[in-house]
C-alpha positions in Angstrom: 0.0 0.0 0.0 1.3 3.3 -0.8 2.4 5.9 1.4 2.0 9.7 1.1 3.8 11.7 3.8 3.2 15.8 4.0 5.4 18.2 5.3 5.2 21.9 6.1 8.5 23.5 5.7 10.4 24.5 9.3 10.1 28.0 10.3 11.1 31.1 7.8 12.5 34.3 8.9 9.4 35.8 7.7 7.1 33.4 10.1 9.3 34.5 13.0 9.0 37.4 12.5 5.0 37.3 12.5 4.7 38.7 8.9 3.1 37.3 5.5 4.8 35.5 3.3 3.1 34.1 0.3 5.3 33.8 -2.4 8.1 36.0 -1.4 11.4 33.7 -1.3 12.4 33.6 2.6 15.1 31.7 4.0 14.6 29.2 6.9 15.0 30.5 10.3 17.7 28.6 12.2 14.1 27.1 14.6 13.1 26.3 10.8 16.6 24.3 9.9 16.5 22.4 13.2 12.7 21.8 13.2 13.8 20.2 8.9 16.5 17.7 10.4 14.3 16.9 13.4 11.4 15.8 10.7 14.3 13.5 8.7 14.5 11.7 11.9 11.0 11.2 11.9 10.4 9.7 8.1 13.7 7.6 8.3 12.2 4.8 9.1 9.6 5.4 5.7 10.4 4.6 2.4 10.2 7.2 -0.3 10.3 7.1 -3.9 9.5 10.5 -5.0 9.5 14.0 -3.9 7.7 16.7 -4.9 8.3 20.2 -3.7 6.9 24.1 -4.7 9.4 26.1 -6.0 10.5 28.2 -3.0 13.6 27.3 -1.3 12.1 27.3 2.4 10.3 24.1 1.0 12.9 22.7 -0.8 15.5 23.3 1.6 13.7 21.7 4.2 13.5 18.8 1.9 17.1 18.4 1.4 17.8 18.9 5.3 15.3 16.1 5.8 16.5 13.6 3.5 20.1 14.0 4.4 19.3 13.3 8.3 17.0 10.7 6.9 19.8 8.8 4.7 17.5 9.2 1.5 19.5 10.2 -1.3 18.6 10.8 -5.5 15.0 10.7 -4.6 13.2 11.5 -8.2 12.1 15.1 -7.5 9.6 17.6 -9.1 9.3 21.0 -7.8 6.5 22.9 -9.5 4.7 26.7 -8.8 1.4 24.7 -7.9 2.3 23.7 -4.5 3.5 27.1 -3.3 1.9 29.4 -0.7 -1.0 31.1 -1.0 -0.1 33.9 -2.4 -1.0 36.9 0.0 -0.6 39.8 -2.5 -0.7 43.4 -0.9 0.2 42.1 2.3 3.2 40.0 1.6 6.1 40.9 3.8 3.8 43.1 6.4 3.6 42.2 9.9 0.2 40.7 11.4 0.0 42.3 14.1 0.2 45.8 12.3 -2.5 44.9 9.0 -4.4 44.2 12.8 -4.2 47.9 14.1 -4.6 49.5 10.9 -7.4 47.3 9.4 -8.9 45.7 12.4 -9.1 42.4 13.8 -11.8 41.3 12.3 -10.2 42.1 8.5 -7.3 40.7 9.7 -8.7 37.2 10.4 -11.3 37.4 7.2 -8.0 37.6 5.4 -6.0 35.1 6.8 -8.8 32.3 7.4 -11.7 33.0 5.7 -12.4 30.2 2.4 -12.9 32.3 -0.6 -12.1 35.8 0.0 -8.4 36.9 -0.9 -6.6 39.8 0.3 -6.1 42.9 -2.0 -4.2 40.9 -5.2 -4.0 37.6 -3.4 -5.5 34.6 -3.5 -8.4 32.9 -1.1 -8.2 29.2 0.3 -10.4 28.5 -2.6 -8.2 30.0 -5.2 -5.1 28.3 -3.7 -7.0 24.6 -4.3 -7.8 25.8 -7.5 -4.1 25.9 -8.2 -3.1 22.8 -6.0 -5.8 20.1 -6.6 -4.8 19.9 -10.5 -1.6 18.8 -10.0 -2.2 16.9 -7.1 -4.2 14.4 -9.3 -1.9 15.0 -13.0 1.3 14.6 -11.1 1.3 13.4 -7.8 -1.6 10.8 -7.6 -1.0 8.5 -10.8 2.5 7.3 -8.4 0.2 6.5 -5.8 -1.6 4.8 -7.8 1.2 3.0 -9.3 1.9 2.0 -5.6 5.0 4.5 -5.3 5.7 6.3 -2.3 5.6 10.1 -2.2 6.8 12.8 0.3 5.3 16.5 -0.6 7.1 19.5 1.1 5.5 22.8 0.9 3.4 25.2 2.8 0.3 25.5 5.5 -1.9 26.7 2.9 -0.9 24.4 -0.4 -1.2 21.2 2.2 -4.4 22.2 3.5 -5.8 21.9 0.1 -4.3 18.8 -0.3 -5.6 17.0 3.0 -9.2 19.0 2.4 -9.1 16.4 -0.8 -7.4 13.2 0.6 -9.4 13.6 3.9 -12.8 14.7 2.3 -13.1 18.0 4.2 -15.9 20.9 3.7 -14.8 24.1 4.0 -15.6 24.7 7.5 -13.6 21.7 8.4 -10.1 23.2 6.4 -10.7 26.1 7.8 -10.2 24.5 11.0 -7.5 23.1 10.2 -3.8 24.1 11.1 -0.7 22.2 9.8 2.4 23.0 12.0 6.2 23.6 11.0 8.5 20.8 10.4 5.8 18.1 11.6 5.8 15.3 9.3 1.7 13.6 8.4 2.0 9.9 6.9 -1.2 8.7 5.5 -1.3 4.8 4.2 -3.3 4.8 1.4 -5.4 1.6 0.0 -5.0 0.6 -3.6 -8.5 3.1 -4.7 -7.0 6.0 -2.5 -8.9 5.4 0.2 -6.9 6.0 3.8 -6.0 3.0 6.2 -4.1 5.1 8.7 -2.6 8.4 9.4 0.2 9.0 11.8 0.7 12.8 12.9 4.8 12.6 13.8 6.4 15.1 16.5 
């Protein structure tokens, strides 16, 4: 049975510093480079056959701090634009806490957690699966299906789509939903896609 194991990059300097990120290219934070070796040691014992990553390098470098602790070398990999970050638009690179005082509270959280309205020039939840779901099921899926094992690294928002489609989720439940830094999600997968377990690793 195939295995699919998700993994939110560790900590940016951007997330440590309580501001949006989206798209913008951040480095890890040295939390973020520990919290990437820590989740290696986790999915050691796993077997992976292929890795797919977005294009940002606080995804892919977690990736390759993973599989190094994790003695998994020449994975196949495939790093495409669909699994990165919502993209937050006007906000990228602004601190929370101050888009909090000058627009409100309220604003603030409609932005960052409602389902389908994006900030100013950003995208919503919606628009994000929109981007994500397609290549989930082009790319990704047909290795599953061929009974390979995969490891995705990428972001909070890209792997929320993607468990809102492997777990069945409406959109109150993703919206529920938090994915944390650096902590590794194995599903095992039956052979029609259906899940036989998932293991949250810390």
């Amino acid at each position: 049975m195939p295995l699919l194991v998700l993994l939110r990059h560790g900590e940016s300097v951007w997330n440590l510093e309580n501001r949006f990120t989206g798209w913008v290219d951040v480095e890890l934070s040295a939390k973020g480079e520990t919290e990437a070796r820590h989740a290696g040691e986790l999915i050691a014992q796993y077997p992976v056959d292929y890795l797919f990553t977005s294009v940002l390098k606080r995804a892919i470098n977690t990736a390759a701090l993973a599989l190094e602790v994790a003695g998994k070398h020449n994975i196949p990999t495939e790093r495409d634009q669909a699994l990165n970050e919502r993209h937050y638009g006007d906000l990228q690179g602004l601190n929370k806490d101050d888009i909090g005082r000058q627009y409100g509270r309220e604003q603030l959280k409609i932005w960052r957690r409602s389902y389908d309205v994006p900030p100013p020039n950003g995208e919503s939840l919606e628009m994000t699966q929109h981007r994500v779901l397609p290549y989930f099921h082009e790319k990704i899926l047909p290795k599953l299906h061929d009974g390979f094992n995969v490891l995705i690294v990428a972001h909070g928002n890209s792997l929320r789509a993607l468990v809102s489609e492997i777990e069945k989720l409406d959109k109150e439940q993703i919206l529920e939903l938090n994915i944390a830094t650096g902590s590794p999600i194995v599903y095992e997968l039956s052979a029609n896609m259906e899940i036989i377990s998932k293991t949250e690793l810390k």
